[in-house]
N, C-alpha and C positions, 0 to 999 in steps of 0.2 A: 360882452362875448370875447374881443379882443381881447383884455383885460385876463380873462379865466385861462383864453388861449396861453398866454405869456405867463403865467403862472405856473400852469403844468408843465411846460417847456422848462421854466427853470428850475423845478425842482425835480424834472428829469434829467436835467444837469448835474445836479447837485448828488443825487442819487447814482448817478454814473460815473460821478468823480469818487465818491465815498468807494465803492464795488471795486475799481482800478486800483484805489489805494491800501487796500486791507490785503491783509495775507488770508489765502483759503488753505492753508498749510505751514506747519511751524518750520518742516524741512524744506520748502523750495527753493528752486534757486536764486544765484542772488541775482537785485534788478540791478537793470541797467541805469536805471537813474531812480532816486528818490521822487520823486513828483512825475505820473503820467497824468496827461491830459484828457481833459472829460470829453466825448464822442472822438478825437482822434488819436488819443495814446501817443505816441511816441511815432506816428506816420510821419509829420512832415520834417523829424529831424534825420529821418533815414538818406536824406536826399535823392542825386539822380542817378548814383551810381551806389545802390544798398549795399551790396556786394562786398565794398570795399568800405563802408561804415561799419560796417556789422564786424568787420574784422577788426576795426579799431575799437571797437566796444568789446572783442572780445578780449581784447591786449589787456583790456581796463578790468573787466568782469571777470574773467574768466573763457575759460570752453564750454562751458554751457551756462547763460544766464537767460532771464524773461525780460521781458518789454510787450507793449500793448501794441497790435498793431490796428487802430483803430478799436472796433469792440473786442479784441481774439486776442488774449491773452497767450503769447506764443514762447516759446522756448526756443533759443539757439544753439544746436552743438555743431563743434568745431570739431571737435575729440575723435578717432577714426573708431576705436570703442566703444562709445558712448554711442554714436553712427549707427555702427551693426548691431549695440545691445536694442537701438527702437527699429529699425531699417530690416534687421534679421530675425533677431532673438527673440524681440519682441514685439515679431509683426503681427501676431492677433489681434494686439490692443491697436492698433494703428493703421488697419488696413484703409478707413476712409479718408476721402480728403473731405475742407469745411464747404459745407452747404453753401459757397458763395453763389451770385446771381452769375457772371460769366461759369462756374463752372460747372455749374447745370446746365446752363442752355449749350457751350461747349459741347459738353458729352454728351447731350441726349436725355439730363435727367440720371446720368451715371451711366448710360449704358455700355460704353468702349470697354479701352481695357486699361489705358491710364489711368481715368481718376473712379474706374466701377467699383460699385459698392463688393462687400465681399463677396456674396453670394455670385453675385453678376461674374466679378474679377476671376475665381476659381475656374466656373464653366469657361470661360474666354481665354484663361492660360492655356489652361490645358489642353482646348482646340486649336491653341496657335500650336501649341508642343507636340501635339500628334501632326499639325500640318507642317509645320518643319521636319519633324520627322520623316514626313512619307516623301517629301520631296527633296529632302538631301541635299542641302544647298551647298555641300562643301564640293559636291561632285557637276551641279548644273551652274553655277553663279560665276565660277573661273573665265568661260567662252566668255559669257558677257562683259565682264569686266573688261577683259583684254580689247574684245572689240570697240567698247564703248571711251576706253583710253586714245586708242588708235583713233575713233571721231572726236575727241578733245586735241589731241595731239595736230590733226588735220588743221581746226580752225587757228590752233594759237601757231602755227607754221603760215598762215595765213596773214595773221593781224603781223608776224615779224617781216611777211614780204612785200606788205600794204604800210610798213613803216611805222603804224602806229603803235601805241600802246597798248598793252595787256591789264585790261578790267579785271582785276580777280575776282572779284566775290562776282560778276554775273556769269563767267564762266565756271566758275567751282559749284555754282548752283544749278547751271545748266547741266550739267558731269551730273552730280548728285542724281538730279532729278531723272535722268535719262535712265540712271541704271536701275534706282527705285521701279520706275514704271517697267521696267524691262524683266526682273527679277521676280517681283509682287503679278504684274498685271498683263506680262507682253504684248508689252506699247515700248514705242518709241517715236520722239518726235526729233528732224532737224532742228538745230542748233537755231535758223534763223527763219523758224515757225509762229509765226502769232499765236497761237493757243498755248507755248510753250512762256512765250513772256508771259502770258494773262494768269496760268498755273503758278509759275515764281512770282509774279505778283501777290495774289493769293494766298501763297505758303510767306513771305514773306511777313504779310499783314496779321497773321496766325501768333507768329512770335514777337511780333513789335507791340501789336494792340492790345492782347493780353496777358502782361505785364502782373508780377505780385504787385500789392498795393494802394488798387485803385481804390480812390477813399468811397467811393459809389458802393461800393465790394465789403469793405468792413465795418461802416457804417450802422447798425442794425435797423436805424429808422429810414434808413435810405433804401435799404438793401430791396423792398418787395415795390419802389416806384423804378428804379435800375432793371430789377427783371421784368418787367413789361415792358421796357423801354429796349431795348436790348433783343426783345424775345417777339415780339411785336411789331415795333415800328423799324429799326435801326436794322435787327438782324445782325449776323456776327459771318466773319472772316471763313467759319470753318462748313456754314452754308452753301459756300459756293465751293467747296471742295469734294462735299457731298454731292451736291448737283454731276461733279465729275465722276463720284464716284459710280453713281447709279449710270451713266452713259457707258461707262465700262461693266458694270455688271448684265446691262442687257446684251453689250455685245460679245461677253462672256457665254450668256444662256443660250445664244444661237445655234453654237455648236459645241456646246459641253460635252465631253465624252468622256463618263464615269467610270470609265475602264484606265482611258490614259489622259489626266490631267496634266493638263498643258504648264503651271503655272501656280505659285500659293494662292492667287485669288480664284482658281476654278477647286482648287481643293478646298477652301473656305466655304464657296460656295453648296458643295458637296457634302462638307459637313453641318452646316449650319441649317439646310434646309428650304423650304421655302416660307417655312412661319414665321421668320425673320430675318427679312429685309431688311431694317432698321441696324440689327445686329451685327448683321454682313457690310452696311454704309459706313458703321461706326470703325470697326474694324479695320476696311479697308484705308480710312482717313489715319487711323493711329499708324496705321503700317506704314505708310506712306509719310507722313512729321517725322516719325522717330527715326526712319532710315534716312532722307533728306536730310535735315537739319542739321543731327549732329557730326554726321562727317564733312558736309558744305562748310561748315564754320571754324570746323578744325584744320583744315583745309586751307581755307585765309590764315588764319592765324599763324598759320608753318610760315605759307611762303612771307608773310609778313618777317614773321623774325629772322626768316634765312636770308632775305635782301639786308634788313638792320645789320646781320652780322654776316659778313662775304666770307670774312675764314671758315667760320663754321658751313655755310655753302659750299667752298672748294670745297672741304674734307666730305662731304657728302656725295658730290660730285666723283672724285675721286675710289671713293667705294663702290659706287654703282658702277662706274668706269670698268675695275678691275673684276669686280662679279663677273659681267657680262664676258670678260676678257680671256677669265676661267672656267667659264662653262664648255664643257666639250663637247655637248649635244646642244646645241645653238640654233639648229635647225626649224626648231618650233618656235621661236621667240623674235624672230624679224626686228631682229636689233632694241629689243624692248626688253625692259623689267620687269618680271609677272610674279605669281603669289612664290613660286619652287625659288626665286632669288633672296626671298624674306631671313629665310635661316643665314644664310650669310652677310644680310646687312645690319649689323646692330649698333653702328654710327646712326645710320638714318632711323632707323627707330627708336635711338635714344633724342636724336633731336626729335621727333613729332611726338617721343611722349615727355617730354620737356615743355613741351609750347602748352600739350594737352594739361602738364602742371601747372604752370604758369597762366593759362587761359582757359581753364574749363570753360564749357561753352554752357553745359546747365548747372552753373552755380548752386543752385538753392534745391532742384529738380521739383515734385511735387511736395507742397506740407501736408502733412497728415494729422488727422485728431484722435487723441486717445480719449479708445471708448471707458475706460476705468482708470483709477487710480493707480501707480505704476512707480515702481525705483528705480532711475537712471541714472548711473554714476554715484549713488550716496545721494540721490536728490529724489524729490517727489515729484512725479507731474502727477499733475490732478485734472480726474476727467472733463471731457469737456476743452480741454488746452490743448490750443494748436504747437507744431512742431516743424521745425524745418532745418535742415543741416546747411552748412555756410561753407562750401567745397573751396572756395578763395582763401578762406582762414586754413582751412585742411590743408593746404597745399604752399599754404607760406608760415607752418608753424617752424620753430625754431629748433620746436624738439624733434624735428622727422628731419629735417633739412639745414643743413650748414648754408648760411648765406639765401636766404630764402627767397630775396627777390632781386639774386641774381642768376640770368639766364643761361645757364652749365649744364649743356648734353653729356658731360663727362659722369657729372654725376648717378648716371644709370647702368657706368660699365666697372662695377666693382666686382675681383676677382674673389670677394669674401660673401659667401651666400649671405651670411648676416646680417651685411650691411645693405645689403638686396631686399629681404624681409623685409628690411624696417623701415625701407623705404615705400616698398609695394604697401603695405599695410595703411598707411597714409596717401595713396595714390586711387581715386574713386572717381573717376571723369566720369563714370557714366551711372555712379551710386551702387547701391551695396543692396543684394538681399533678393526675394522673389521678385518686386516689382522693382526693381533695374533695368537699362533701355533691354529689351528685346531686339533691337539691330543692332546692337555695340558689334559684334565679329563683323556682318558685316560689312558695318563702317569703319571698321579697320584694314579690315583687305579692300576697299576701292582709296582708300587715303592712301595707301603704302601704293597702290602702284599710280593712283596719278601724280603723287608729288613725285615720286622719284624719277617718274617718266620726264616729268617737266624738266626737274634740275640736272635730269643725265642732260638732254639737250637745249638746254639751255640757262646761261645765268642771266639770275632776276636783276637788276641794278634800280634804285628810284630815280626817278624821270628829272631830278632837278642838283644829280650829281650825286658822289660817292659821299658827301662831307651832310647831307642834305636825309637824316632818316625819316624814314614813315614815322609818320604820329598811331602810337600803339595804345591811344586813349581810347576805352573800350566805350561802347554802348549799350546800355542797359535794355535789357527784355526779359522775355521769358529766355532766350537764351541769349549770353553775353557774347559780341561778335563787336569786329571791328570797324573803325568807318572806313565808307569806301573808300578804296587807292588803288591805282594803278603802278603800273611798273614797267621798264624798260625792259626789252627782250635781246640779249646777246647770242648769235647760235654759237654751239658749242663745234 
């Protein structure tokens, strides 16, 4: 019996080296290496930070080559065209993501609206699009913000006159989260709330644990002992966020008033119905990652490079300084930066979309699978082949950017619309196309007023001298973030 066992095993080896190494296409593109490996492809040469392999594989191969990642034969573009031809042009063929075992049990089986199937994904935009809609966020979201700077602003005035240091990534995530709950669910919790750690716990564990790559995940013979394991026994990170959700959906129902919703999750609510619950759970969890996440990490990332580099903090400092200097109706801004200063700082938004080059926070974002056979760039994907864009390579190609991994906010203030183009075209922090973040705006306006709130009053310094820079080695997840550091607080 042994004997038969070990027999089939290796000549489903053998069969699965042979399958990895055949072309199913005379056009495809080209691999990344001559020889993939039978059950793991080319997984364990990705290392811990893929991100940045993948870009040296693209220096080698090109802007779009394949490699195996485990059984999923996938394609990488770099190309900001080649991007939008599968991301935009050509997102019929690609609307799903792959059947892995996390990211079914993740979504629900596909239900949200990140990785939903098409079907699911249309219904779900479209209800997010009309609840944005009706609730206007460019007109309700401003108050909050403001307010919720001024309770950031509070504590880190706090930790400078307790003498200590400033933890960034747990107050940037404390910030984040506040405004998300505030905006999406009106909630709010203090800063030094227990339920408020256990939630950043949580969201934390969301984007560390599942990570592309896991060999459980691409595996095929592994793949259906992983989802019972996982789905069953283990359970997953975004369970307990669920659990959060449904606590706010009943205290939602108590006093719904379908005349005046209070809020996008009572308007969700509203529209969704009561046949789905699940729907409304799913929902509220995506709203809540996507608006968190990506501006909390962008977020470190600023004040990270703006301590590395102090000049470029004066000069930022400096502008906010004079903003505020020249406004002649001051009266509503209680010595603060808000969204009406944005048009006149574009020093400061050329460094935070600098850093957002330099450190996209979702590198890879979701891969998707083409449901048919397809031309990208003069190349074949063929169905069944996963796909995924490498926003690191995008953002340090040579041909979009002189000097690519050096760190030049200058490089965003050119007087030549041209050169503007050709840079924006190549600039995708948040991905290209219908399923692009849905909170990018407004994780741009709570980033533009807390960082600048910070660095008007106050400069960052590293806690172990001017001569002594933060370590800007990033760490790999679902989204790229940096490790924790803190920082010395000077008031301004």
């Amino acid at each position: 019996m042994f004997l038969q066992i070990l027999l089939i095993f290796i000549l489903y080896i053998v069969v699965n080296f042979i399958q990895k190494n055949r072309k199913s296409s005379s056009n495809e593109p080209p691999s990344a290496f001559s020889i993939e490996w039978p059950l793991v492809g080319s997984l364990f040469r990705l290392g811990i930070r893929p991100h940045q392999t993948l870009t040296k594989w693209a220096e080698k191969s090109g802007p779009i080559f394949k490699f195996y990642m485990g059984d999923y034969k996938t394609v990488c573009v770099s190309d900001p065209q080649m991007i939008r031809e599968i991301w935009h042009i050509n997102m019929d063929n690609f609307h799903d993501v792959p059947a892995i075992p996390t990211m079914r049990v993740v979504s629900g089986d596909f239900s949200n609206i990140a990785m939903a199937r098409e079907y699911r994904w249309r219904r779900n935009r479209n209800l997010c699009a009309n609840t944005f809609s009706k609730m206007n966020l460019k007109t309700t979201s401003p108050p909050v913000l403001n307010n919720q700077c001024k309770l950031l602003m509070k504590y880190i005035d706090k930790i400078y006159e307790s003498g200590s240091l400033f933890k960034v990534q747990e107050f940037m995530k404390r910030y984040s989260v506040n405004i998300i709950l505030e905006v999406v669910f009106s909630s709010k919790m203090d800063y030094e709330d227990k339920r408020l750690d256990k939630l950043i716990q949580l969201t934390n564990q969301n984007f560390v644990n599942n990570q592309t790559g896991n060999i459980m995940d691409v595996v095929s013979i592994l793949q259906p002992f992983y989802y019972i394991w996982i789905k069953y026994i283990t359970g997953v990170p975004v369970d307990g966020l669920k659990a959060y959700m449904n606590e706010l959906l009943q205290e939602h129902k108590k006093d719904l008033n379908p005349e005046k919703p209070r809020d996008l999750y009572d308007q969700i609510i509203l529209d969704y119905g009561d046949e789905d619950v699940e729907g409304i759970l799913r929902l509220g969890v995506d709203l809540y990652l996507t608006g968190v996440e990506a501006g909390a990490v962008a977020m470190e990332w600023v004040l990270l490079y703006v301590t590395n580099y102090p000049e470029i903090q004066q000069k930022v400092y400096e502008e906010l300084k004079k903003v505020l200097a020249d406004d002649v109706d001051d009266s509503d801004n209680n010595g603060m930066i808000n969204l009406k200063h944005r048009i006149n700082c574009p020093y400061t938004l050329a460094v935070i979309k600098e850093v957002m080059r330099v450190a996209p926070a979702a590198v890879f974002g979701l891969p998707r699978i083409a449901k048919e056979d397809v031309e990208i760039g003069g190349y074949t994907v063929t169905k069944g082949t996963q796909v995924m864009m490498n926003l690191h390579s995008t953002h340090h190609d040579k041909r979009f950017y002189e000097d690519p991994y050096v760190f030049d906010p200058n490089r965003w203030l050119f007087e030549d619309d041209n050169n503007r183009k050709a840079n924006n075209m190549a600039f995708l922090p948040y991905g290209v196309g219908p399923r692009s973040c849905i909170g990018q705006h407004l994780s741009n306006d709570f980033m533009f007023i807390g960082i600048s709130n910070i660095l008007l009053n106050y400069n960052l310094t590293s806690p172990n001298g001017q001569n002594h820079l933060i370590d800007d080695t990033p760490i790999f997840g679902l989204t790229v973030r940096s490790k924790p550091f803190s920082v010395k607080l000077e008031k301004r």
